[in-house]
C-alpha atoms as a printed R data frame, in Angstrom:
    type eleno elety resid chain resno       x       y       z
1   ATOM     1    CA   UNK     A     1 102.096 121.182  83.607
2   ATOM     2    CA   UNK     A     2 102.089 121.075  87.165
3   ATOM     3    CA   UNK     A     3 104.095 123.230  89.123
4   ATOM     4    CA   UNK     A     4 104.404 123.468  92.758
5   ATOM     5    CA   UNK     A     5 106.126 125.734  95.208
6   ATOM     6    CA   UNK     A     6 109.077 125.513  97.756
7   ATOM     7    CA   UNK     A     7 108.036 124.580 100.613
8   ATOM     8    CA   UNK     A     8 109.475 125.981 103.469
9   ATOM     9    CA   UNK     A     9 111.820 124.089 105.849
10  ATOM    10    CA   UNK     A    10 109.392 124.283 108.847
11  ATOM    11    CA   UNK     A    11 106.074 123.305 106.873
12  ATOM    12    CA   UNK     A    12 107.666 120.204 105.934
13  ATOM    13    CA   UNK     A    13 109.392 119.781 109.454
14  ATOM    14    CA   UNK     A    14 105.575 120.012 111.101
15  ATOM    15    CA   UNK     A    15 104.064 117.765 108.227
16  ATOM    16    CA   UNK     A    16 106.135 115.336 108.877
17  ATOM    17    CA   UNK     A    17 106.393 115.567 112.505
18  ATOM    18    CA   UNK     A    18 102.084 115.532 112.392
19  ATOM    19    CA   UNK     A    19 102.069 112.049 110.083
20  ATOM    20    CA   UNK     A    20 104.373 110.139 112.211
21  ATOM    21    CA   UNK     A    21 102.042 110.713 115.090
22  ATOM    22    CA   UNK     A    22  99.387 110.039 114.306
23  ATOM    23    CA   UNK     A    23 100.612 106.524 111.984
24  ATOM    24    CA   UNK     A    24 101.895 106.084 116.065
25  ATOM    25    CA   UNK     A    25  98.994 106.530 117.437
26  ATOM    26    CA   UNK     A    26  97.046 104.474 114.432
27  ATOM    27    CA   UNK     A    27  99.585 101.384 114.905
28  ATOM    28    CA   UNK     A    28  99.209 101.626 118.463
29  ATOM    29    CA   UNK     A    29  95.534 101.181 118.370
30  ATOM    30    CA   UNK     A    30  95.723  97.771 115.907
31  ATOM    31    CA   UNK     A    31  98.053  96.382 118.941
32  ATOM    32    CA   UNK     A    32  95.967  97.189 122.099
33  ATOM    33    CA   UNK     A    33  93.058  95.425 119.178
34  ATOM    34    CA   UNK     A    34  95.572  92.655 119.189
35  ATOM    35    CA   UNK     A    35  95.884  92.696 122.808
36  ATOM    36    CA   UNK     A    36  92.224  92.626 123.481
37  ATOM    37    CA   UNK     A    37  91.259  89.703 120.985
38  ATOM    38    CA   UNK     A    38  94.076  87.562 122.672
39  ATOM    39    CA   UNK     A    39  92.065  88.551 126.023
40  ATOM    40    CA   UNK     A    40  88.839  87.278 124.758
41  ATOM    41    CA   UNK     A    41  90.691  83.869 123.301
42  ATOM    42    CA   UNK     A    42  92.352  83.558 127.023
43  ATOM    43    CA   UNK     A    43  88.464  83.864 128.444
44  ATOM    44    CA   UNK     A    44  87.039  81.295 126.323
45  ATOM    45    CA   UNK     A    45  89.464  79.006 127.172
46  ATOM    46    CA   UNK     A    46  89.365  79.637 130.529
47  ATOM    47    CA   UNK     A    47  85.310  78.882 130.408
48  ATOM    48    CA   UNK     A    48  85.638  75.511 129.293
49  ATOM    49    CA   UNK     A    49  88.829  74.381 131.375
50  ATOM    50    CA   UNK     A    50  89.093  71.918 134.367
51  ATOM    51    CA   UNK     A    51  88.605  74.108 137.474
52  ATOM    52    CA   UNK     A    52  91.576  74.407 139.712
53  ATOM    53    CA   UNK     A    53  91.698  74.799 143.269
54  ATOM    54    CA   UNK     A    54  91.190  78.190 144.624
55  ATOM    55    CA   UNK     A    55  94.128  78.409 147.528
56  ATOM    56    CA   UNK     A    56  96.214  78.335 144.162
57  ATOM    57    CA   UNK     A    57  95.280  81.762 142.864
58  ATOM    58    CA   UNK     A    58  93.347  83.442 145.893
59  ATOM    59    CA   UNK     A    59  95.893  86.480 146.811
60  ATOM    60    CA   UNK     A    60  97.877  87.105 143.476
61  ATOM    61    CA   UNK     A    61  95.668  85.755 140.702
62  ATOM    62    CA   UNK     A    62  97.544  85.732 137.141
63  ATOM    63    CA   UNK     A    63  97.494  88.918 135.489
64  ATOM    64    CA   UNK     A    64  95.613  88.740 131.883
65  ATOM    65    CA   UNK     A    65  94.516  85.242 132.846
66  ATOM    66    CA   UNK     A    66  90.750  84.396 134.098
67  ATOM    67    CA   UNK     A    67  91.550  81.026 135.913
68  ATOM    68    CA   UNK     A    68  88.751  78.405 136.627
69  ATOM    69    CA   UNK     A    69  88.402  77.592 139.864
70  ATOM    70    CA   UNK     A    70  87.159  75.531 143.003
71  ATOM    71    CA   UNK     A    71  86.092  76.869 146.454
72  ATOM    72    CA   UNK     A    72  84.200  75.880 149.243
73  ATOM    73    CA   UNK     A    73  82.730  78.150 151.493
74  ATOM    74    CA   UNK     A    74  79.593  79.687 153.340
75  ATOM    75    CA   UNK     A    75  77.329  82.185 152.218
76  ATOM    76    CA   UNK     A    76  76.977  85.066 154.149
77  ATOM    77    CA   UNK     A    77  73.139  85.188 152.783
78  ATOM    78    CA   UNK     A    78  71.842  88.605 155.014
79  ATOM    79    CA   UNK     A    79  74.787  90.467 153.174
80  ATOM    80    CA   UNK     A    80  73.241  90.987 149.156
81  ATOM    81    CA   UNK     A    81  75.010  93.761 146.958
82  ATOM    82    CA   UNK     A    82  72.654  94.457 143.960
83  ATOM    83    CA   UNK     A    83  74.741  96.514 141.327
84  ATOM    84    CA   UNK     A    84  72.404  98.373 139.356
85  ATOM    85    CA   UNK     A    85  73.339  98.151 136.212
86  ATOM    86    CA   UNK     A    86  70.752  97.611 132.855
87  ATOM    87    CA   UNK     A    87  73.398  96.576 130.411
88  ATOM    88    CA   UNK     A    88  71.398  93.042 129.795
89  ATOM    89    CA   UNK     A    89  68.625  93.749 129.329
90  ATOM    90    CA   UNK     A    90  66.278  96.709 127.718
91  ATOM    91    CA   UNK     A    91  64.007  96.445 130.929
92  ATOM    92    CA   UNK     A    92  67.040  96.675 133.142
93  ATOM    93    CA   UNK     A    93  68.275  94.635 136.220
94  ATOM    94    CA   UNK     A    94  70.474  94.090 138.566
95  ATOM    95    CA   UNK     A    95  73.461  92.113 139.088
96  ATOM    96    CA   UNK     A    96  73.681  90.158 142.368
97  ATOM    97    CA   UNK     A    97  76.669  89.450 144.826
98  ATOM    98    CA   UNK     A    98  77.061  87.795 147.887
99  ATOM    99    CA   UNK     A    99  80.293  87.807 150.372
100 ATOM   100    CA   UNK     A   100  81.773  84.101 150.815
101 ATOM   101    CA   UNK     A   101  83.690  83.009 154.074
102 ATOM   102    CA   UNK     A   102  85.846  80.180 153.696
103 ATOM   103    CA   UNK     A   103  86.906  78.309 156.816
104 ATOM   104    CA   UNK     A   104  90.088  79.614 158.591
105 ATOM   105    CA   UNK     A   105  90.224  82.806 156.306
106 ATOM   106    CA   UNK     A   106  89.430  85.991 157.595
107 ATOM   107    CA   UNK     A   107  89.641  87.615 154.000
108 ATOM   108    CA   UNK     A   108  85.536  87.176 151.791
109 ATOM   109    CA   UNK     A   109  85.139  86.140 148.580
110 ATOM   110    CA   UNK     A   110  82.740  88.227 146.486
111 ATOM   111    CA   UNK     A   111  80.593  86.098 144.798
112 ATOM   112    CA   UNK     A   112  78.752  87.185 141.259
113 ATOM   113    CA   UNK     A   113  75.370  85.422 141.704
114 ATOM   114    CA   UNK     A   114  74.626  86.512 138.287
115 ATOM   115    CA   UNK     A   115  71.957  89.001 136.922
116 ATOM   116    CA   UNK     A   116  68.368  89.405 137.130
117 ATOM   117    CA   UNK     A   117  66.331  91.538 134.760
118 ATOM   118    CA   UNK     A   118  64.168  94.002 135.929
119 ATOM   119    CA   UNK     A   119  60.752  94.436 136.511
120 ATOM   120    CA   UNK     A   120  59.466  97.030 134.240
121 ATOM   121    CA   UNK     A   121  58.835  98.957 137.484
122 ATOM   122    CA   UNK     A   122  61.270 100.813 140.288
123 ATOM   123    CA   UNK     A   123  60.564  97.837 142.680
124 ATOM   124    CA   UNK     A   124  64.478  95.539 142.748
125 ATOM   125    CA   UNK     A   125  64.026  91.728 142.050
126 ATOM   126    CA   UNK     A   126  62.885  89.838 144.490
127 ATOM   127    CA   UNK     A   127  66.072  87.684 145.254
128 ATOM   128    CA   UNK     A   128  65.406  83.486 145.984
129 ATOM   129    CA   UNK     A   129  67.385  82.182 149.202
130 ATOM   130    CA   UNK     A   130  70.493  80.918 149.268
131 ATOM   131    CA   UNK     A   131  71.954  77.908 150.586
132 ATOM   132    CA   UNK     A   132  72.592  77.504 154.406
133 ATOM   133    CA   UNK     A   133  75.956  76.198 155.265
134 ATOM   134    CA   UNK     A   134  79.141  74.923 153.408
135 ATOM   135    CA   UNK     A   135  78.530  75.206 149.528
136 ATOM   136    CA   UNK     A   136  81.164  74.051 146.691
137 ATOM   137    CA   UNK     A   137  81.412  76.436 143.777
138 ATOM   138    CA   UNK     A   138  82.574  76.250 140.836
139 ATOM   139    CA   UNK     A   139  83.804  79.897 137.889
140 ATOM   140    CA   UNK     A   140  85.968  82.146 136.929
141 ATOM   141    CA   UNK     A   141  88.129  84.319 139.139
142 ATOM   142    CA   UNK     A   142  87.546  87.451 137.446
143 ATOM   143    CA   UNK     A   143  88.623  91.282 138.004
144 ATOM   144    CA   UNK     A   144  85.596  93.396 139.523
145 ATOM   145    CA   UNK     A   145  83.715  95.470 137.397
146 ATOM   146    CA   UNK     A   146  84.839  98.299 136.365
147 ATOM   147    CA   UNK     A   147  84.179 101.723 139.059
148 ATOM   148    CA   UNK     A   148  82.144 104.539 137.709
149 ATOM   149    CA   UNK     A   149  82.315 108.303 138.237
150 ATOM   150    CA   UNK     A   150  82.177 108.473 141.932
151 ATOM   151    CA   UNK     A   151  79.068 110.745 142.435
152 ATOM   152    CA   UNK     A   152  78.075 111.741 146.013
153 ATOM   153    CA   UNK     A   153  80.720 109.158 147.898
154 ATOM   154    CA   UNK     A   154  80.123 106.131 149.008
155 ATOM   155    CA   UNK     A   155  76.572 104.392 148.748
156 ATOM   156    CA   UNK     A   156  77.297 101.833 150.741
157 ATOM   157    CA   UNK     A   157  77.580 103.108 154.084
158 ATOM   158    CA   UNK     A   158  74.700 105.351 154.112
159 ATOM   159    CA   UNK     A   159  72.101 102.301 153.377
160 ATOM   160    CA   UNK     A   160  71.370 100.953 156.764
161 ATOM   161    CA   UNK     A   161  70.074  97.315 155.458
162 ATOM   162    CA   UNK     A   162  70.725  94.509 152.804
163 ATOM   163    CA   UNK     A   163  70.762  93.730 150.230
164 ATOM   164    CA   UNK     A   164  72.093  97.483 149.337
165 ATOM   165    CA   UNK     A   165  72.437  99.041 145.791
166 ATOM   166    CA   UNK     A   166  75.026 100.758 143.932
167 ATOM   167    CA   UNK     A   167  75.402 101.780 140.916
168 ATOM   168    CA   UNK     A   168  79.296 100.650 140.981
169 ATOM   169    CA   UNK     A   169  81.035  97.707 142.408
170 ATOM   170    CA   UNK     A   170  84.221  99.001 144.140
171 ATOM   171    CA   UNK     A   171  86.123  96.487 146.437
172 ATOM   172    CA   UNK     A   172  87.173  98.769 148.753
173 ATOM   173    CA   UNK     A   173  83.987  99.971 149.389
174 ATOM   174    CA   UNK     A   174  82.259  96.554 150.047
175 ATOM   175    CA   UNK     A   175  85.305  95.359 152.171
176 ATOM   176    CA   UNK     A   176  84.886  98.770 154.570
177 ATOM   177    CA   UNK     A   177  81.109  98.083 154.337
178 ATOM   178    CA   UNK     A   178  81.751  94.255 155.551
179 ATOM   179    CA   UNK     A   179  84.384  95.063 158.195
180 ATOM   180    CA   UNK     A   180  86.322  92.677 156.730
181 ATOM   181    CA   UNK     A   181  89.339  92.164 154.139
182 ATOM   182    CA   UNK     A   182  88.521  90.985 150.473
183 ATOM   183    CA   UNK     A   183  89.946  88.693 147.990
184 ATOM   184    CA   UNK     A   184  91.391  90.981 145.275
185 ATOM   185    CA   UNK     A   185  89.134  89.449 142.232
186 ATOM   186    CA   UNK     A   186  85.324  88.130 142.393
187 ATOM   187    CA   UNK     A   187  84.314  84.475 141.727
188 ATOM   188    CA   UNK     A   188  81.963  84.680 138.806
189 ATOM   189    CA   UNK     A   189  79.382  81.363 138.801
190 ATOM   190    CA   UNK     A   190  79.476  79.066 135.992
191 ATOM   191    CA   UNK     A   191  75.933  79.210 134.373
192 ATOM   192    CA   UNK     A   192  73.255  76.918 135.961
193 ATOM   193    CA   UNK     A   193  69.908  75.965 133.657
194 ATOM   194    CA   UNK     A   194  68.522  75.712 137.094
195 ATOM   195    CA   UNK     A   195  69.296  78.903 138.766
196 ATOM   196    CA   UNK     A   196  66.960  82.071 138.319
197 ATOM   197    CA   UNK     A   197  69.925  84.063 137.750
198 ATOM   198    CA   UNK     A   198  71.424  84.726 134.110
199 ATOM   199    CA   UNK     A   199  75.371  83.905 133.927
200 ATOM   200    CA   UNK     A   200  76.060  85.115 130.678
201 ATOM   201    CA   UNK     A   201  79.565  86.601 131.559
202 ATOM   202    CA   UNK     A   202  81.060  88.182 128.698
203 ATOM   203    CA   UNK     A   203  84.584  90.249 129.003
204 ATOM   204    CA   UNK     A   204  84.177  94.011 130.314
205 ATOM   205    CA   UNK     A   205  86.379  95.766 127.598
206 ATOM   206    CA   UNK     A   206  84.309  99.460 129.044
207 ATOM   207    CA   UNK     A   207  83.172 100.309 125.987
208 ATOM   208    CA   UNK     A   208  86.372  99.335 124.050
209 ATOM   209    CA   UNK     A   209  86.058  95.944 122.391
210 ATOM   210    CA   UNK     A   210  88.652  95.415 119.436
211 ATOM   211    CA   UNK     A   211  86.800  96.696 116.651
212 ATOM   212    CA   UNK     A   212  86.511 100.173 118.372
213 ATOM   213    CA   UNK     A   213  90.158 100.484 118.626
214 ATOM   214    CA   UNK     A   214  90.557  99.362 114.400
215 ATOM   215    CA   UNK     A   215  88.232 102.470 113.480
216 ATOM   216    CA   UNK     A   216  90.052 104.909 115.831
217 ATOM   217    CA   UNK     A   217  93.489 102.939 114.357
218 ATOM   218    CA   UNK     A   218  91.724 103.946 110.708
219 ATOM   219    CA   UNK     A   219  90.936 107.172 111.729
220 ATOM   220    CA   UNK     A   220  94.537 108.167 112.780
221 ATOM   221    CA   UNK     A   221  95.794 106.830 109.370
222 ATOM   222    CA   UNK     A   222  93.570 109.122 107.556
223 ATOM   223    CA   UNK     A   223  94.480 112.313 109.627
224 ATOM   224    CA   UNK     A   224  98.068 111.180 108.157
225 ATOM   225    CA   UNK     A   225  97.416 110.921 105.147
226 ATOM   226    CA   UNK     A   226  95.504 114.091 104.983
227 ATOM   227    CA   UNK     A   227  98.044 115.878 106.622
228 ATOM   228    CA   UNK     A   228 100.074 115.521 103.448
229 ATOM   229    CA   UNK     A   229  97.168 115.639 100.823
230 ATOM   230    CA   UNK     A   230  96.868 119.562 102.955
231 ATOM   231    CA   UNK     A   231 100.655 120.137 102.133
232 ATOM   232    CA   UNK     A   232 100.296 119.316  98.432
233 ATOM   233    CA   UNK     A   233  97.698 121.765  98.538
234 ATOM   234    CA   UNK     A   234  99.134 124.345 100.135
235 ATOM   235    CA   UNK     A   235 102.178 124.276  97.855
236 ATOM   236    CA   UNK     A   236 100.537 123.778  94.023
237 ATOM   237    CA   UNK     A   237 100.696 126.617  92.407
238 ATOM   238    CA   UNK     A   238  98.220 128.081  90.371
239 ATOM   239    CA   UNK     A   239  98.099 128.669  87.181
240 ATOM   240    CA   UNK     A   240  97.278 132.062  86.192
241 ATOM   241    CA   UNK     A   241  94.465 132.984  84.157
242 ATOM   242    CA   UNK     A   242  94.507 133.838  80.509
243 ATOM   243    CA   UNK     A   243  93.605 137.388  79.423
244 ATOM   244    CA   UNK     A   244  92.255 138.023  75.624
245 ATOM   245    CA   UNK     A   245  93.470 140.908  74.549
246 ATOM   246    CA   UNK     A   246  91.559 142.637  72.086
């Protein structure tokens, strides 16, 4: 027969106090995995909708949303940001951007060219021209890429010529770099078969994607559970051991 001990008032106060939070902590992972899935459904759709006009989104741009857009502007082509960043591709790469002016607007657009892969040496990619005068362009308006760990300031301003590399995109940055304000997102190119560069934009989720938060949501259910498996434990008696006396 089993036979277990009082437990104390406090052990079972701090047991139970331990499983609720971390059965907290496990539900609230399955909803920011919720969250996250509904942001890649939102990005698909926003890949195959009709684009709208930029003017409509430009300063405040929907939060959670990834809107399609239209804009026309200029390139300004001597002013190349290369992020350097190997994430497509084993040989590494960079990922290209070029300020856009639009007529009558003294705030740039930031403009993801799209990547090209590296060249199994330390030389960058040599970059093709871009267009001279008005172009019409068509992607998503997207939040910037995500900023790094800052490590000795900003890269920008001590690189004297274009195109300049960084090893993290920060707004801020480029604008003080340009001398001139920027639009708060970037415009992210639909994909061209023509174009050199790759435009395979998938959603950053920095190293979170949905089924990362289920196995840390798992792993807080378990910690629960064995929190009370360790107060069963704790609190079964033994039985004692049989003696033969002879």
């Amino acid at each position: 027969m089993t036979r277990w001990r009082r437990p104390s008032w406090w052990s079972v106060l701090l047991s139970v106090a331990a499983a609720a939070l971390f059965v907290r902590l496990g539900v609230w992972q399955l909803h920011r995995a919720d969250y996250k899935e509904s942001l890649v459904r939102r990005y698909a759709g926003a890949a195959a909708a009709a684009p709208a006009p930029f003017g409509q989104v430009a300063a405040a741009p929907p939060a959670d949303a990834f809107p399609r857009v239209s804009v026309t502007g200029r390139y300004l082509g001597d002013r190349i940001y290369l992020l350097d960043n190997p994430r497509h591709d084993a040989r590494g790469g960079v990922e290209a951007y070029v300020p856009l002016e639009l007529a009558g607007q003294p705030r740039l657009l930031l403009v993801d060219l799209g990547f090209l892969p590296g060249t199994g040496n330390d030389k960058a990619p040599q970059l093709p021209p871009l267009p001279q005068g008005d172009v019409r362009l068509h992607g998503l308006y997207l939040p910037p890429p995500g900023v790094g760990l800052e490590l000795g300031g900003d890269a920008l301003a001590s690189q004297p010529h274009w195109p300049k590399t960084t090893i993290y995109l920060d707004l801020a940055q480029v604008a003080r770099d340009l001398g001139r304000p920027l639009y708060p997102r970037v415009l992210a190119l639909d994909a061209d078969p023509a174009s050199i560069y790759q435009r395979a934009h998938a959603f950053d989720f920095s190293s979170m994607p949905p089924a990362r938060h289920r196995a840390y949501a798992f792993q807080w259910f378990s910690f629960a559970v064995a929190v009370w498996v360790i107060f069963a434990i704790l609190h079964r008696k033994r039985r004692p051991r049989r003696t033969d006396n002879r």
